[in-house]
C-alpha positions as CSV (number, residue, x, y, z in Angstrom):
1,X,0.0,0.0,0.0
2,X,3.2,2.1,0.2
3,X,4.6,3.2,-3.2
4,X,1.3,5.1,-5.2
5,X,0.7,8.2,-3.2
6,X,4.4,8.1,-1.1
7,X,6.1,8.0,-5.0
8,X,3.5,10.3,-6.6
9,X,3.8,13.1,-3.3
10,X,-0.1,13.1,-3.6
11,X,-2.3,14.3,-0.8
12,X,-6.1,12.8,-0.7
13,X,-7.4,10.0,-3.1
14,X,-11.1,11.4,-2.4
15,X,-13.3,14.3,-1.8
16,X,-13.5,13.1,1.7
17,X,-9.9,13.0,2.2
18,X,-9.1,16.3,0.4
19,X,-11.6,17.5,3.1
20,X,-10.4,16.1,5.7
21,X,-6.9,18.1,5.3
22,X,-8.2,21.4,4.6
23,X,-10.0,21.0,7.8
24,X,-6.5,19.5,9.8
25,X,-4.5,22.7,7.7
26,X,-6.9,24.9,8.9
27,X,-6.6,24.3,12.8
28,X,-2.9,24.2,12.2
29,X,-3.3,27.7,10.7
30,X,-5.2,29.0,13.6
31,X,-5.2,26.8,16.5
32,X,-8.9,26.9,17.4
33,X,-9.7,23.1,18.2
34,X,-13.8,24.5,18.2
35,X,-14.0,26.2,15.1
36,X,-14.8,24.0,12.4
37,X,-15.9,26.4,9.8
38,X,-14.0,26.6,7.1
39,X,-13.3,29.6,5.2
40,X,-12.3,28.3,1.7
41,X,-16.3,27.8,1.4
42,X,-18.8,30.7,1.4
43,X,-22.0,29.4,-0.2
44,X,-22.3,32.7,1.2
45,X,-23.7,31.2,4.4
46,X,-20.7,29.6,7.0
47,X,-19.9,26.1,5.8
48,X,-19.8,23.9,9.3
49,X,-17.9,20.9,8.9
50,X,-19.4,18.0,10.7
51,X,-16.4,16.3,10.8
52,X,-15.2,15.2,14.3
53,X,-11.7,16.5,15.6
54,X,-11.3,13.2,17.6
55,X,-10.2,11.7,14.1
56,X,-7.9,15.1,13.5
57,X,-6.5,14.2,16.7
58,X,-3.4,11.9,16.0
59,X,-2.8,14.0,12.7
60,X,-2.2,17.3,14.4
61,X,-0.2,15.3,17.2
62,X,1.8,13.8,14.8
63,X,2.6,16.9,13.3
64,X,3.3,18.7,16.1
65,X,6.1,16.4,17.4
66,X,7.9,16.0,13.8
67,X,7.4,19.8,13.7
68,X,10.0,20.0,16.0
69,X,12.6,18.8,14.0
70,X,11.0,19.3,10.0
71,X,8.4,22.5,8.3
72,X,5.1,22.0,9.5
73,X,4.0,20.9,6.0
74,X,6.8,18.2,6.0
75,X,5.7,17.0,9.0
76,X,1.6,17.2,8.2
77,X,2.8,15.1,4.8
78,X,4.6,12.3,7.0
79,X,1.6,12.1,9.4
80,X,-1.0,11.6,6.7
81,X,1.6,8.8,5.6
82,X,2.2,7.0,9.0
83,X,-0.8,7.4,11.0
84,X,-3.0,5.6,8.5
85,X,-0.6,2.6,8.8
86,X,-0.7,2.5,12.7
87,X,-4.4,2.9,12.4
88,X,-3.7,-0.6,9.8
89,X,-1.8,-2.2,12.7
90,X,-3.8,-1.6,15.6
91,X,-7.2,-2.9,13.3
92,X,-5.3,-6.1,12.3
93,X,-4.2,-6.7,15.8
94,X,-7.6,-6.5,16.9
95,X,-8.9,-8.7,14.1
96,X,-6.4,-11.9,14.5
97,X,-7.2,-11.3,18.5
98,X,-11.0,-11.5,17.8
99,X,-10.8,-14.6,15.6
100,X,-8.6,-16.5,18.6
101,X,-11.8,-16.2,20.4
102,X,-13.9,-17.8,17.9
103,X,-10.9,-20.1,16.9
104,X,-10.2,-21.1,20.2
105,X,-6.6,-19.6,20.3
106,X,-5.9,-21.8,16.9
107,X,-5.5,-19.7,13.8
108,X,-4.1,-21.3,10.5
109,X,-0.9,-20.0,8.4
110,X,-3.7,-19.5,5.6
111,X,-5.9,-17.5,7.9
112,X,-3.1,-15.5,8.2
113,X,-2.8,-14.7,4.2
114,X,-6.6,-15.3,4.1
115,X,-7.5,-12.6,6.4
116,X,-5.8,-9.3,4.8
117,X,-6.7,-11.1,1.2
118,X,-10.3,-11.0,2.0
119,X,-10.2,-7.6,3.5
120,X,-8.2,-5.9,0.7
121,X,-11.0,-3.7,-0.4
122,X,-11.5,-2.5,3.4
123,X,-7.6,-2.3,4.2
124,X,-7.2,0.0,0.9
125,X,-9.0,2.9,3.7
126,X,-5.8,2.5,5.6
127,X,-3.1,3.5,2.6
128,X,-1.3,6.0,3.5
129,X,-3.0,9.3,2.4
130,X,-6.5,7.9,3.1
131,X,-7.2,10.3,6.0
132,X,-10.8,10.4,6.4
133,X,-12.7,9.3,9.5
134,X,-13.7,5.5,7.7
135,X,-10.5,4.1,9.1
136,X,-10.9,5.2,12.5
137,X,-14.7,4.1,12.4
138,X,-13.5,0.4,10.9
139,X,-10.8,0.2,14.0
140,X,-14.2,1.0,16.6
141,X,-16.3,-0.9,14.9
142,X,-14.2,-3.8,15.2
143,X,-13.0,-3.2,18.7
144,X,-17.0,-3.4,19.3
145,X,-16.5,-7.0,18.2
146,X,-13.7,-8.2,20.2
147,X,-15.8,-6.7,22.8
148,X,-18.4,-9.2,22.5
149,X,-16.4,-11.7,21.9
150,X,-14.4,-11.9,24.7
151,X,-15.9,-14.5,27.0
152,X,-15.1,-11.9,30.4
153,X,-17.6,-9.3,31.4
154,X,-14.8,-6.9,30.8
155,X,-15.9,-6.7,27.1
156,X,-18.5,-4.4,28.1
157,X,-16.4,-1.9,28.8
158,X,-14.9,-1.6,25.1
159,X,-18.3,-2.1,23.4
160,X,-19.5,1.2,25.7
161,X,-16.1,3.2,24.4
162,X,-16.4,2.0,21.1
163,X,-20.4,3.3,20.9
164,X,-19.1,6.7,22.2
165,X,-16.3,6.6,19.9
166,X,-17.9,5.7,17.0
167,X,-20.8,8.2,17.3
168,X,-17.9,11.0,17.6
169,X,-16.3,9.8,14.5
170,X,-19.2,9.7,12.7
171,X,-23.0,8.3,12.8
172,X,-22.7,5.8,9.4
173,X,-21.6,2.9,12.1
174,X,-25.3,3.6,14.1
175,X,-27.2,0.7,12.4
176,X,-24.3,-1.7,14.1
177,X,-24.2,-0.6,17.2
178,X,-28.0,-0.6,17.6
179,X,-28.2,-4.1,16.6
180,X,-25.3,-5.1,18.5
181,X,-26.8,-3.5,22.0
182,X,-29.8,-4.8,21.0
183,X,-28.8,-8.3,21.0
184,X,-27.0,-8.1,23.9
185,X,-30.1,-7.1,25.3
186,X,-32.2,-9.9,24.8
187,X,-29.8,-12.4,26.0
188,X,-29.7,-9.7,29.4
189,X,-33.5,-10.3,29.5
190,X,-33.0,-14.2,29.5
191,X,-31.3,-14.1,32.4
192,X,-27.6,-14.7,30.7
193,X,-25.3,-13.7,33.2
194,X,-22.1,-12.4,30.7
195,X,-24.4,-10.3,28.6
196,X,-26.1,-9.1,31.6
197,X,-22.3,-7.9,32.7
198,X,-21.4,-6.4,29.7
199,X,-24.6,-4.2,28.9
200,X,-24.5,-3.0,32.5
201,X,-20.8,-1.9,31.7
202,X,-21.0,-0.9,28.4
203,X,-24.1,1.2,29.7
204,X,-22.1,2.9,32.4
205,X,-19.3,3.8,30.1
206,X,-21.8,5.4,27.7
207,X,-23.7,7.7,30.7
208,X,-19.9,8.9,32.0
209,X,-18.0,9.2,28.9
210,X,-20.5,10.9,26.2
211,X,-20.9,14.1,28.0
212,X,-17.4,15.1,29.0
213,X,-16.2,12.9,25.4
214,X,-18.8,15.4,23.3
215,X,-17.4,18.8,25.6
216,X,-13.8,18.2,24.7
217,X,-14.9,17.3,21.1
218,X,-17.5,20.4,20.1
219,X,-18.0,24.1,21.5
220,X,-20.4,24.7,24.3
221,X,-23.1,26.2,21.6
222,X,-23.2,22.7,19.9
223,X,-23.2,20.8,22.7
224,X,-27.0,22.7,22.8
225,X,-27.5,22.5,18.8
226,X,-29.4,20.3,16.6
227,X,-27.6,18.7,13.8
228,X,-28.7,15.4,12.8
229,X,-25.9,14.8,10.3
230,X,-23.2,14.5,13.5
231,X,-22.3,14.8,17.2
232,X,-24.5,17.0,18.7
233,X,-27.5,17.6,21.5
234,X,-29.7,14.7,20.1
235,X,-27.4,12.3,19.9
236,X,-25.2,12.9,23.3
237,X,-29.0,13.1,24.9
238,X,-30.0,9.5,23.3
239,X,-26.4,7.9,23.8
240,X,-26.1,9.1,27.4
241,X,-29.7,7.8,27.7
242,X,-29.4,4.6,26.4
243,X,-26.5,4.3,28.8
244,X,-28.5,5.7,31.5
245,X,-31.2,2.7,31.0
246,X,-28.6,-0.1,30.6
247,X,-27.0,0.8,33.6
248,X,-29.9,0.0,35.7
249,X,-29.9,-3.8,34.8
250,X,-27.0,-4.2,37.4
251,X,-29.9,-3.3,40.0
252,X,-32.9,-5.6,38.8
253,X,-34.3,-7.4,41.5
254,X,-32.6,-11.5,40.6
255,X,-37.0,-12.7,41.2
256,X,-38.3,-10.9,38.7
257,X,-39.9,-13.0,35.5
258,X,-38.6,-12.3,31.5
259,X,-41.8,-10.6,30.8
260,X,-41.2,-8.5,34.0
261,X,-37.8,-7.7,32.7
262,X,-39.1,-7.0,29.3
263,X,-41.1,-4.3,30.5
264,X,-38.6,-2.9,32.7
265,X,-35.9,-2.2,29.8
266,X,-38.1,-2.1,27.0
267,X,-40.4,0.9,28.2
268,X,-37.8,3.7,29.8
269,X,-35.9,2.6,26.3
270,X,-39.4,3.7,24.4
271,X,-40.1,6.6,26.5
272,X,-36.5,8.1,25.3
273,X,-36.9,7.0,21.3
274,X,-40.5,8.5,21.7
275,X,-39.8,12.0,23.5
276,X,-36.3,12.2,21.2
277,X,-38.1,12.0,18.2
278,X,-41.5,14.7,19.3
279,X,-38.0,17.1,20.2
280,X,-36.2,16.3,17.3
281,X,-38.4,15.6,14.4
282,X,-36.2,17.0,11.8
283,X,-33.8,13.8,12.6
284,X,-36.4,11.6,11.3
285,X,-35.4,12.6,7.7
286,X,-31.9,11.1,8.4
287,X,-28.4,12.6,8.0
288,X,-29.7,14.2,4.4
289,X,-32.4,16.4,5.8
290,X,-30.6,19.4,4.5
291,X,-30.8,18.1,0.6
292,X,-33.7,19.5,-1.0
293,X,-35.2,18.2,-4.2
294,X,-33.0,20.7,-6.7
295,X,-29.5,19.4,-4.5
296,X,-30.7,15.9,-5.0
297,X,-31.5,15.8,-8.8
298,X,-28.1,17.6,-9.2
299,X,-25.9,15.6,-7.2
300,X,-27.0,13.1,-4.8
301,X,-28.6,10.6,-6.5
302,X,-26.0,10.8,-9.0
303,X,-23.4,9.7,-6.0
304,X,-22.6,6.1,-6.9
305,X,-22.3,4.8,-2.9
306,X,-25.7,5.7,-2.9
307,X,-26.4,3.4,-4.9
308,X,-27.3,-0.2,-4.5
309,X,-24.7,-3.0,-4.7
310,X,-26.1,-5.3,-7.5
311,X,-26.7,-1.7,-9.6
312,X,-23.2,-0.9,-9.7
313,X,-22.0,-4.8,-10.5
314,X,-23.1,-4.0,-14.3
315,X,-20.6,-1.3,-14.0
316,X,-17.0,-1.6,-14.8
317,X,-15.8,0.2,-11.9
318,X,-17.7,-2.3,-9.6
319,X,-16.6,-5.5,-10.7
320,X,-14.0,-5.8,-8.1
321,X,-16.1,-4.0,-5.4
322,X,-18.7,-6.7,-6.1
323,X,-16.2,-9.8,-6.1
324,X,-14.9,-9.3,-2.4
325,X,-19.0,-8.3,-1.6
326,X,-19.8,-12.0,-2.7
327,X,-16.4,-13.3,-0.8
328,X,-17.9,-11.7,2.3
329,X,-21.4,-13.4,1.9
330,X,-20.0,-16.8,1.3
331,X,-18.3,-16.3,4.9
332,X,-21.3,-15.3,6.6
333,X,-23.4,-18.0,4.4
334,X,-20.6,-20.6,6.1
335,X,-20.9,-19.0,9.2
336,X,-24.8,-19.1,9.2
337,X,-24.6,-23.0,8.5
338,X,-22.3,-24.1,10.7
339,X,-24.1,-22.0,13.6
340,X,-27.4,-23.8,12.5
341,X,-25.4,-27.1,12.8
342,X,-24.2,-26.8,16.2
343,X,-26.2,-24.1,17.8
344,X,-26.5,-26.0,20.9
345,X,-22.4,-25.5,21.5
346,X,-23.3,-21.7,20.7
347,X,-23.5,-19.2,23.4
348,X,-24.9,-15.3,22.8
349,X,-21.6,-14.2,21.1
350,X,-22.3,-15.7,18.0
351,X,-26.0,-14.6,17.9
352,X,-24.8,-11.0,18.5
353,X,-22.0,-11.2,15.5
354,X,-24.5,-13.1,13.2
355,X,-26.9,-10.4,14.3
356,X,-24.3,-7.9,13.3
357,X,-23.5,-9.4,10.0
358,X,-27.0,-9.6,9.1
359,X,-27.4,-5.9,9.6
360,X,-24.4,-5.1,7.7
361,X,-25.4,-7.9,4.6
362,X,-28.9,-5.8,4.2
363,X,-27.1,-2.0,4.4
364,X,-24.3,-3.7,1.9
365,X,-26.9,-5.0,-0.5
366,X,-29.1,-2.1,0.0
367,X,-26.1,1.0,-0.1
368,X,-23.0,1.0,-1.8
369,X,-21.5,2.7,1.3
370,X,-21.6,-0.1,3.6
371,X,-20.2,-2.8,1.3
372,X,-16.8,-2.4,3.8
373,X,-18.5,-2.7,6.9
374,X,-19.6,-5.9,6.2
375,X,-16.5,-7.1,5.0
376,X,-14.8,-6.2,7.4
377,X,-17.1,-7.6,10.0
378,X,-16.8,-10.8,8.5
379,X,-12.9,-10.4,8.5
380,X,-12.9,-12.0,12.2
381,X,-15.1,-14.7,11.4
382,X,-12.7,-16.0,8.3
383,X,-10.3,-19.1,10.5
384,X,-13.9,-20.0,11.8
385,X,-15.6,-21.0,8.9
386,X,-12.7,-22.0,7.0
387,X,-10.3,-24.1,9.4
388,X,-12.6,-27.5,8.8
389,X,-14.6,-26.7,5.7
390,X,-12.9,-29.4,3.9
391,X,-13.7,-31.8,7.0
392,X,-17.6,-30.2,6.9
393,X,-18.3,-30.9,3.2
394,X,-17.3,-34.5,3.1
395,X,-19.4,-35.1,6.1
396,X,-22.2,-32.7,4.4
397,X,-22.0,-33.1,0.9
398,X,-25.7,-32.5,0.3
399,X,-25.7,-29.3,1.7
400,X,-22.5,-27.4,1.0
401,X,-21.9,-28.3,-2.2
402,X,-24.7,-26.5,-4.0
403,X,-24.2,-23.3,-1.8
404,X,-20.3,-23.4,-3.1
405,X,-21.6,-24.2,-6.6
406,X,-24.4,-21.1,-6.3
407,X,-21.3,-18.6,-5.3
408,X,-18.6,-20.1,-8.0
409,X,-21.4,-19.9,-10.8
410,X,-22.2,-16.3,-9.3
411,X,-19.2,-15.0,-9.5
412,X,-18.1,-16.6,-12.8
413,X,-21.1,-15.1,-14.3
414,X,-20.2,-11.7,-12.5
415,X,-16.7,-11.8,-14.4
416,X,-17.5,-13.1,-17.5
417,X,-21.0,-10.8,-18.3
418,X,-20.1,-7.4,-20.4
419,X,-19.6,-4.3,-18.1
420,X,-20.3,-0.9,-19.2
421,X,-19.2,2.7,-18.1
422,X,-20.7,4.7,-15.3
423,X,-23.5,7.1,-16.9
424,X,-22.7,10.4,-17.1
425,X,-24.5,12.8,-15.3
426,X,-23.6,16.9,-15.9
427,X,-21.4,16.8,-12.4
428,X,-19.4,13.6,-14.0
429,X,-19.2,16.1,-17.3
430,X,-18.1,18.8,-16.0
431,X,-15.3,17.2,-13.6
432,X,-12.2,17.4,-15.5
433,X,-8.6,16.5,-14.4
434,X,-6.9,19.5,-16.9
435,X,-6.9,22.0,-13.7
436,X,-5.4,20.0,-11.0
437,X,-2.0,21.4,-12.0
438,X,-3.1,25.0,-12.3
439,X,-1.3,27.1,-10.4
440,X,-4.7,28.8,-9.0
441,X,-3.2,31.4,-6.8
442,X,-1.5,33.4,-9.3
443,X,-4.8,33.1,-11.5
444,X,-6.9,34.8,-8.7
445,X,-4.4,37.0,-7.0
446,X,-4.7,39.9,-9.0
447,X,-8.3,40.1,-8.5
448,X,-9.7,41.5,-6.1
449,X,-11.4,39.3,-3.1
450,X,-14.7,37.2,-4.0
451,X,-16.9,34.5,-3.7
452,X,-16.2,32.2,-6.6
453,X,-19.5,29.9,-8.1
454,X,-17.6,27.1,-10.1
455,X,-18.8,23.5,-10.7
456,X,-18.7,21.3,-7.4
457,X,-15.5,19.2,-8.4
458,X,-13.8,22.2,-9.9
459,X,-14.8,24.2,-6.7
460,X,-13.5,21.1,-4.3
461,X,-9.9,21.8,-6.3
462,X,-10.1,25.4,-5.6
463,X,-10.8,25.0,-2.1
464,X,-7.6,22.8,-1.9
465,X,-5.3,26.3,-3.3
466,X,-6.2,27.7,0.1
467,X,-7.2,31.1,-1.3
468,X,-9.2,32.8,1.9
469,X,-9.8,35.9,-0.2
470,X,-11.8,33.4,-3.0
471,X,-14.2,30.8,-1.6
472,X,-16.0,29.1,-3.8
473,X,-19.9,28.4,-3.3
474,X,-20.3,24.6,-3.0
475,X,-18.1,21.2,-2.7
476,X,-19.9,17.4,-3.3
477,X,-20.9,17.2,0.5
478,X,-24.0,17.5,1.6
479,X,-23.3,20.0,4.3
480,X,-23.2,22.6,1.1
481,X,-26.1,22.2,0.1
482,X,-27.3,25.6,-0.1
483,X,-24.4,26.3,-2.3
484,X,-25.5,22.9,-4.4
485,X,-28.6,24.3,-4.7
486,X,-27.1,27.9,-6.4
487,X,-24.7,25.8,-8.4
488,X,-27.6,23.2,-9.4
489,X,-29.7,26.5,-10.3
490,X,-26.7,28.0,-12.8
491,X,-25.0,25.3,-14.5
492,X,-27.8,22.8,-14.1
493,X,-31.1,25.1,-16.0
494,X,-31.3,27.0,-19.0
495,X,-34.1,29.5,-16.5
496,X,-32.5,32.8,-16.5
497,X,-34.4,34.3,-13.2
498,X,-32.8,31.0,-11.5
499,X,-29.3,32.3,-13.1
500,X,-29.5,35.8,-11.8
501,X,-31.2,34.8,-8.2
502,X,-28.2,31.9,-8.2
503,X,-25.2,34.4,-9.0
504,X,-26.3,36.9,-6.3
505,X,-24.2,36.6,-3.7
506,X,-21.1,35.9,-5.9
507,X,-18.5,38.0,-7.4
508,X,-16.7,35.4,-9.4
509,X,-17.7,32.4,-11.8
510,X,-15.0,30.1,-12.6
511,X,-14.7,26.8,-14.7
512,X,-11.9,24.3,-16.5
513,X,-12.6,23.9,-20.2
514,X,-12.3,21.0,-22.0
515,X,-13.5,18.6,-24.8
516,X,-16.2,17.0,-24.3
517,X,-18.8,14.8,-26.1
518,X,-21.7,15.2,-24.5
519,X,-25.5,16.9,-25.2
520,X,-25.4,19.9,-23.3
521,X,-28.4,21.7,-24.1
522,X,-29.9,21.7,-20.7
523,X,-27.2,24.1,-19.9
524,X,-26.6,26.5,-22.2
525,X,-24.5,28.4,-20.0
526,X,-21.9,25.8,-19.3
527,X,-21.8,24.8,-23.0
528,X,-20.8,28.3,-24.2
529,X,-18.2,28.8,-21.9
530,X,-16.4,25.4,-22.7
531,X,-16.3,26.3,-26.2
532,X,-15.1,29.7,-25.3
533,X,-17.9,31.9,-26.3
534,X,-18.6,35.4,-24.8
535,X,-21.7,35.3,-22.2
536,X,-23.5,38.5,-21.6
537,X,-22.4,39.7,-17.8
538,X,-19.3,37.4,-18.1
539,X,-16.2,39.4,-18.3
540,X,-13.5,36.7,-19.3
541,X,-10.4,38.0,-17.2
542,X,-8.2,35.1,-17.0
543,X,-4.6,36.2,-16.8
544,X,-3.3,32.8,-18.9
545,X,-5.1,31.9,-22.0
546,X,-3.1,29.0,-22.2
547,X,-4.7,27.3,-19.2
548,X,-8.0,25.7,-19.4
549,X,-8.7,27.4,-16.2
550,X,-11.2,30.5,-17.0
551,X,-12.1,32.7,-14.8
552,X,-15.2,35.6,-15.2
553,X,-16.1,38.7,-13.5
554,X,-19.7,39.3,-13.0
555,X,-21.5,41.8,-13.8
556,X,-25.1,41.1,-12.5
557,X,-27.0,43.7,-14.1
558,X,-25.5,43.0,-17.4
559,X,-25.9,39.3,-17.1
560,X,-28.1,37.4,-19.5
C-alpha cells in the first residue's frame, strides 16, 4: 500500500480525504480546536464541517512532534503517511485477537494470508494518504467485536467506548451498534449472566463518557445545537440515555420474570426514542435532511455509494467492489450453517456477530456505502468457517456443495458478463482532471477578493489552493447544500431568473474547459463557456489563456 501516493507526493485520493486536510491545515493555521468552519467555502452562508476533531487528533499530534525537528508541511505530509498505517496495525491486531476467540486460540498460516486477502478492499482505507474518519470508524467498529467476543464481562467496557467513539467519528456505524446493544439485550433479559455484565458496563461507560467525550470534542453552543448529520445535542442526549437505561440492569431485583424484565428495559428505552423524536423531528429525515429536491437531482442521487450493490455490479468500476462483496457473503453463508449445525455449543456471542453481520449484509446489498463494513465484520469470522470446511463438506455433501456451486457460478457469471461505463451525469461532465495542475493562486491574485460559483468538483480543487480571499460556493458534501442548490440553479437550467437569483451573492464564476462529447443543451451556460464563447455579464479575465482554467467577472445587471 506504500509506493502510489508516497512516489506520486499526492495528498487525498477522495473528496473526503481532500476535506479532511483542509479541515486539519486549517486548525494548524489557527489553533482553534472548536472552530470547524472553514473559510475556503462561502455558499455565502458559514460552511460547518461536521467532521469530528477526535479523528484530526493523532494528525495534528503527529505533526506537532515532527514539527519540532521538519516544516510544519513536511511534517503534516509524514503524518498523513504513517498514521493511516498504525491505524492498519492496531485494526489487524484487533482482528487476529477476535478470531482467537472464535478459533479457540488456533488460527491457521492461511488465515493469516486469508484474512488481509479478503479484506483488501476495506484495508485500501488505511493507505497512506486515506485520512478520512472510515479508518478510524473500521478500528471502533471492530474493537466493538472483540468486545463481544471476549468470554469476560470486561468486554462491556470496550463495546461502551467503542459506541461513544464511533458516534464521535461519525453516525454511518449507528445501524451496528444498535443491533449489536440490542442483541445483547435480549440475552440480558433471558437471564444470561455475561451479557447481563457487559450491557451493565457498556451502559455505564456510555452515561460517563458521552458528555465530557462530546465537551472536549464540540464548542459549548453545539453541545446545545441540533444537527442530525453528526455529534451534537440529540445524539449525546439519546447515547447518554441509552447508557443511563442499561446501567440500571446491574440493579434488577434476581425474582423478577422475563416478561417482567421485558417491560422494565423495554419501556424507559421507548419513553426516550419517543420524547427524542417529538423534540427532534427533523432527525427523522436522516443525516440528508438538508438536501432538497434541486441538490438531489443535481448531485445526490447521482453519488454512486448511494447506490445499490447489485446496480453498480453492471458497471465496470464495480466489478471488483462486487467480487470481495460475494467473498464476504459466502463467509457469513458458512458462518450461518455451521451455527445452525451446532447451535447448541453456541452461546450469545455468535448470535450478537450473526446479528451484526445480518445488519451489515442488508445495508451492503441495500447501499453501496456499507459494502466495507460488512467485509470487514466478517474479516474475524474467516479461521472459523474455513479451518474444517474441507472436513464439513465431506461429512455434508448435500448441503454445501450447491451453496459453493451457487457462489462459483455467481461469481463466474459476474466476471465473464459485459460491463459498461458509469453514466454520465452533468457533475461527472463537468469534472475534468486539466486544472489539477493549475497554479490557482497566481490566477486569482490579482483580482480583487470574492466568492467564486464554479462547478462542485472544480470548486473542491479550488478550495484545496487555500485562497481565503476566494471561496467558492459549494463542494460534493451535503453540508453545502445551499451552495449545491445555487450551483444546481446556474449550470444545471437553461431559466435565467434561477441564473441571476443563483449568481447573487457571488463575485466570481470560474470553470476548467475542455472537450467533451456530450449533449449539453440543458445548460446553455456551461456549454458556451467550454467552447469559449462570450456570455452576456461574463467578463472573461483570466490572466493565462493557455490554461483551461477560465475565470469571469460578473457583472449582475448586465448578465443574460
Amino acid at each position: 500500500m506504500l509506493p502510489t501516493p508516497m512516489l506520486s507526493g499526492k495528498f487525498g485520493l477522495d473528496i473526503d480525504d481532500d476535506l479532511r486536510l483542509i479541515q486539519i491545515k486549517d486548525y494548524l493555521m489557527d489553533g482553534n480546536w472548536f472552530d470547524r468552519v472553514l473559510p475556503q467555502i462561502s455558499m455565502p452562508e458559514p460552511y460547518l464541517s461536521p467532521w469530528s476533531r477526535l479523528v484530526d487528533l493523532p494528525y495534528i499530534l503527529f505533526t506537532k512532534l515532527l514539527g519540532l525537528f521538519m516544516s510544519q508541511d513536511s511534517a503534516l505530509l509524514w503524518a498523513t503517511y504513517v498514521v493511516p498505517l498504525l491505524l492498519l496495525t492496531a485494526l489487524l491486531a484487533i482482528i487476529f485477537k477476535t478470531a482467537r476467540y472464535f478459533t479457540r486460540g488456533i488460527i491457521s498460516p492461511l488465515s493469516w494470508i486469508a484474512i488481509p486477502l479478503f479484506g483488501l478492499f476495506v484495508l485500501q482505507e488505511f493507505m497512506p494518504g486515506r485520512i478520512d474518519h472510515h479508518n478510524l470508524q473500521f478500528l471502533a467498529m471492530m474493537m466493538m467485536v472483540f468486545g463481544i467476543s471476549q468470554p469476560k464481562s470486561g468486554g462491556g467496557y470496550l463495546i461502551g467506548l467503542s459506541a461513544v467513539m464511533s458516534v464521535a467519528i461519525g453516525l454511518e456505524a449507528v445501524p451496528f451498534i444498535a443491533t449489536a446493544l440490542a442483541t445483547l439485550a435480549v440475552f440480558a433479559l433471558k437471564a444470561d449472566g455475561l451479557s447481563q455484565e457487559k450491557i451493565w458496563r457498556a451502559g455505564t461507560v456510555m452515561a460517563v463518557l458521552t458528555v465530557p467525550a462530546s465537551a472536549l470534542l464540540i464548542s459549548r453552543s453545539e453541545l446545545g445545537q441540533t444537527y442530525c448529520d453528526s455529534l451534537s445535542f440529540p445524539w449525546i442526549a439519546g447515547l447518554s440515555g441509552v447508557g443511563i437505561i442499561f446501567t440500571s440492569i446491574k440493579f434488577w431485583p434476581k425474582d423478577r420474570t422475563f416478561w417482567q424484565r421485558v417491560i422494565f428495559l423495554s419501556l424507559p428505552l421507548l419513553i426516550l426514542l419517543i420524547g427524542l423524536s417529538l423534540i427532534f423531528p427533523q432527525c427523522l429525515k436522516g443525516p440528508y435532511g438538508l438536501i432538497g429536491e434541486t441538490e438531489r437531482m443535481f448531485w445526490l442521487d447521482n453519488v454512486v455509494q448511494e447506490k445499490t450493490t447489485f446496480w453498480l455490479s453492471g458497471y465496470e468500476s464495480g466489478a471488483r467492489l462486487f467480487s470481495f462483496f460475494l467473498i464476504a457473503l459466502l463467509s457469513f453463508t458458512l458462518l450461518l450453517i455451521k451455527f445452525f449445525n451446532a447451535r447448541e455449543a453456541m452461546d450469545s456471542r455468535y448470535y450478537i456477530i450473526i446479528a451484526i453481520c445480518t445488519t451489515a449484509f442488508i445495508l451492503a446489498a441495500a447501499q453501496i456505502r456499507y459494502v466495507k463494513f460488512f467485509i470487514l465484520f466478517t474479516l474475524p469470522i474467516i479461521p472459523f468457517v474455513y479451518t474444517d470446511l474441507r472436513a464439513r463438506i465431506k461429512s455434508h455433501k448435500k448441503l454445501y456443495i450447491p451453496i459453493l456451486g451457487m457462489f462459483i457460478l455467481a461469481g463466474t457469471l459476474h466476471w465473464v458478463a459485459p460491463k459498461r461505463a458509469l453514466p454520465q451525469d452533468i457533475n461527472l461532465i463537468m469534472d475534468t482532471a486539466l486544472c489539477e495542475d493549475t497554479d490557482f493562486d497566481a490566477a486569482l491574485s490579482p483580482q480583487n477578493p470574492g466568492r467564486i460559483i464554479a462547478p462542485l468538483f472544480l470548486s473542491m480543487s479550488l478550495a484545496k489552493a487555500e485562497l481565503p480571499d476566494h471561496p467558492v460556493a459549494a463542494i460534493p458534501f451535503h453540508r453545502a447544500a445551499p451552495g449545491i442548490r445555487r450551483t444546481a440553479s446556474l449550470f444545471g437550467t437553461n431559466n435565467n431568473l434561477d441564473q441571476k437569483q443563483a449568481l447573487k451573492p457571488f463575485t466570481y464564476l470560474a470553470i476548467c474547459q475542455s472537450s467533451i462529447n456530450a449533449d449539453l443543451s440543458a445548460s446553455p451556460l456551461y456549454e458556451a463557456l467550454m467552447q469559449d464563447k462570450e456570455w452576456p455579464g461574463l467578463l472573461d479575465i483570466t490572466p493565462d489563456r493557455s490554461s483551461p482554467f477560465r475565470i469571469y467577472r460578473i457583472n449582475h445587471d448586465a448578465f443574460q
